[in-house]
C-alpha positions in Angstrom: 0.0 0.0 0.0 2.8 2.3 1.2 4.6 1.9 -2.4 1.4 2.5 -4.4 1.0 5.9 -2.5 4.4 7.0 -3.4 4.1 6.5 -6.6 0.8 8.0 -6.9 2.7 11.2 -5.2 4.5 11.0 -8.9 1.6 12.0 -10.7 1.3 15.6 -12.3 -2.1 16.2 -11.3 -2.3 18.4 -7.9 -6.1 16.5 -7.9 -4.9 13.0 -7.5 -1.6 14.3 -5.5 -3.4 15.9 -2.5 -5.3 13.0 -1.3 -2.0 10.8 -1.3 -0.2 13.3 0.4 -3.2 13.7 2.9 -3.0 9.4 3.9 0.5 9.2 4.0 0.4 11.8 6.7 -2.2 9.9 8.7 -0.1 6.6 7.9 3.1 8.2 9.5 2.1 9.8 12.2 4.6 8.2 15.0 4.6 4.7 13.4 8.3 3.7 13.4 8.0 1.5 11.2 6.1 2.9 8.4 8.2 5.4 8.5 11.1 3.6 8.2 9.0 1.9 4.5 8.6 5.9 3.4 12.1 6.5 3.8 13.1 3.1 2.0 10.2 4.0 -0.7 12.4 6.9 -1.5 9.8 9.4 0.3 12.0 11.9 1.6 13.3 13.6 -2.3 9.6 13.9 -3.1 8.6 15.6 -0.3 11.3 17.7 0.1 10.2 18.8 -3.6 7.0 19.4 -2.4 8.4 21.9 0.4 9.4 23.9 -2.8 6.1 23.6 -4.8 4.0 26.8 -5.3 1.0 25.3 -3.8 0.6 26.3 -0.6 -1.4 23.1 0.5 1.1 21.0 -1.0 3.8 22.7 1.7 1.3 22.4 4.8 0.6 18.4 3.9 4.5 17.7 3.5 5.4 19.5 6.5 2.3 17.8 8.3 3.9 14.2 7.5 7.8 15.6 8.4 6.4 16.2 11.7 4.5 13.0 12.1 8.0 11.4 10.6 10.2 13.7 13.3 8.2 12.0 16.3 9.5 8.6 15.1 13.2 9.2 16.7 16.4 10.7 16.0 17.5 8.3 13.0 14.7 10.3 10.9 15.9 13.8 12.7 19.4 12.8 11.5 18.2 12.2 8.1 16.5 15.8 8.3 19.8 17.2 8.9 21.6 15.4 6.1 19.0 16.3 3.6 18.3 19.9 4.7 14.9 19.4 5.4 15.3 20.9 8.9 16.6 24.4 7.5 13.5 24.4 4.6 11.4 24.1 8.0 13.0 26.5 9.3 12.2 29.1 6.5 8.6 28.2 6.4 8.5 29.5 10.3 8.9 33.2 8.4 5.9 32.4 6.4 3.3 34.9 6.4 0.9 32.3 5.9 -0.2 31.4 9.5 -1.1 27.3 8.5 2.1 26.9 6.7 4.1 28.7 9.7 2.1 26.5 12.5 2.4 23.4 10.7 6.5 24.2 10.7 6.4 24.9 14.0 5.2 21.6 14.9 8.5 19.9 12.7 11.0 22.0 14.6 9.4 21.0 18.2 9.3 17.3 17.2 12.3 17.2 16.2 14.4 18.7 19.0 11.6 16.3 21.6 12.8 13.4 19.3 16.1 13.9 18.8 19.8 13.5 20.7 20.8 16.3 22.3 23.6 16.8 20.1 20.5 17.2 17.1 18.4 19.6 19.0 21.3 21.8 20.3 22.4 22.2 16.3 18.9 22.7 15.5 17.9 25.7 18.1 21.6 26.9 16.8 19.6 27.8 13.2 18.1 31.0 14.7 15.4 29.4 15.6 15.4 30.7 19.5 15.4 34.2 17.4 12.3 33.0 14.9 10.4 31.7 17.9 10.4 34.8 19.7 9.5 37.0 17.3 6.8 34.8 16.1 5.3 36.0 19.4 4.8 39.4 18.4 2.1 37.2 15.5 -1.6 37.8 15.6 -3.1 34.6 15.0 -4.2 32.8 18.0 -3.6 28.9 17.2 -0.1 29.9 15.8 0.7 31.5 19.3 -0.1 28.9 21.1 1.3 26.3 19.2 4.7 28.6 19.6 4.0 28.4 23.0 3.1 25.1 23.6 6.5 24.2 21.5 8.6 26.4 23.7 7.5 25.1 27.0 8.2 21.2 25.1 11.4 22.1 24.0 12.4 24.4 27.4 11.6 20.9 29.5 13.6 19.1 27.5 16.6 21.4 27.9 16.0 20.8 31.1 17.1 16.8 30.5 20.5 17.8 28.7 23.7 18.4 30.7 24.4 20.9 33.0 24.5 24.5 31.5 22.5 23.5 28.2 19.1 24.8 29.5 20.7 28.2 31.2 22.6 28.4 28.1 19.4 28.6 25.6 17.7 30.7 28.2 19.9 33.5 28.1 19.8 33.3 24.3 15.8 33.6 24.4 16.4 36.6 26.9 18.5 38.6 24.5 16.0 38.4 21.6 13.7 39.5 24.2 11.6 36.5 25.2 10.8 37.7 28.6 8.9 41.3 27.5 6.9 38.9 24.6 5.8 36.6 27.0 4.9 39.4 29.5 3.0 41.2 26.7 1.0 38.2 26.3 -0.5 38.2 29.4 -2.8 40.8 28.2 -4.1 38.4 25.7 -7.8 37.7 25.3 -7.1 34.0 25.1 -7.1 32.1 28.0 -5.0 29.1 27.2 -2.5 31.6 25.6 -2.6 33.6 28.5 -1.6 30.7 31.1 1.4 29.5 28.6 3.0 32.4 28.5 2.6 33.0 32.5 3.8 29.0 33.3 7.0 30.1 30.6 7.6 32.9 32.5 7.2 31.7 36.3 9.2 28.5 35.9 12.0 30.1 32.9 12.2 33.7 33.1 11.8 34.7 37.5 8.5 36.5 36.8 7.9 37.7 40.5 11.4 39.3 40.4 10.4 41.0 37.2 6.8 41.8 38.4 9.3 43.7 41.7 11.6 45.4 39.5 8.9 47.3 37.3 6.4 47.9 40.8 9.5 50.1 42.2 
């Protein structure tokens, strides 16, 4: 079944393409072993293909399935290193389409959560602690909190890595500014968005000394 869908993915029609981009998605999403058939299928060239495609949908679906693939472990995250899939991610976080940019969020998270700590160190190194903070300064309420959500993934899982990784990456955060974003999105209207960026803040970035510091 898996081989019939990749080659269907060969097809020139975006009409036949789409709904075989859509079930390989739902096939790889944390299946190690299907996974591990896509990659042998020859799945990663095509999709990374797709990453450059003009059609938008196209772009969300294949970023969809490299973050179902990214959940599987750290042989696939090693793979998106090798092939420079990570670093196309990366890119779409800019997007100033919100669905493209949330669906890339989701590929850099799982990947760091799934990967060595060598692998997510290189990855955050991509000026993606810069990217993710200014993506907090976007409008569009699912994207923040899936930003969010990421972050406070990714910041626990620092937390896991030898000493001085975590203090290391939260400094970086605090020059781009992360502290003031998240302080600014305590005004939000959105209550889930709202406690994210407070439970950041109170465990990461000593909000009561902050809150002291500004009453005085």
């Amino acid at each position: 079944v898996i081989g019939r869908i990749v080659e269907v993915l060969k097809h020139k029609s975006p009409s036949i393409v789409n709904p075989a981009l859509q079930l390989r998605g739902a096939l790889s999403a944390g299946e190690d072993r299907i996974g591990i058939i896509l990659v042998q299928q020859g799945a990663l060239p095509m999709l990374k293909e797709f990453l450059q495609s003009t059609s938008n949908n196209f772009i969300k679906q294949s970023l969809w399935i490299f973050s179902n693939l990214a959940a599987c472990g750290h042989k696939f995250v090693d793979l998106f290193l090798e092939h420079e899939i990570i670093q196309l991610c990366i890119s779409f976080l800019k997007s100033d389409n919100f669905a493209i940019a949330n669906e890339a969020v989701w590929v850099i998270q799982n990947s760091i959560l799934a990967g060595n700590e060598s692998q997510a160190i290189a990855i955050l190194s991509m000026d993606v602690i810069e990217i993710f903070t200014t993506l907090l300064q976007k409008t569009d309420a699912t994207l923040l909190y899936s930003v969010l959500t990421s972050l406070s993934n990714i910041i626990s899982q620092l937390k896991k890595f030898k000493e001085g990784s975590y203090e290391k990456i939260i400094t970086q955060f605090s020059g781009f500014g992360m502290s003031a974003r998240l302080e600014s999105l305590l005004q939000h209207h959105n209550s889930e968005i709202y406690d994210l960026a407070l439970k950041i803040l109170k465990e990461n970035f000593h909000l009561e000394e902050m809150t002291l510091e500004s009453d005085t």
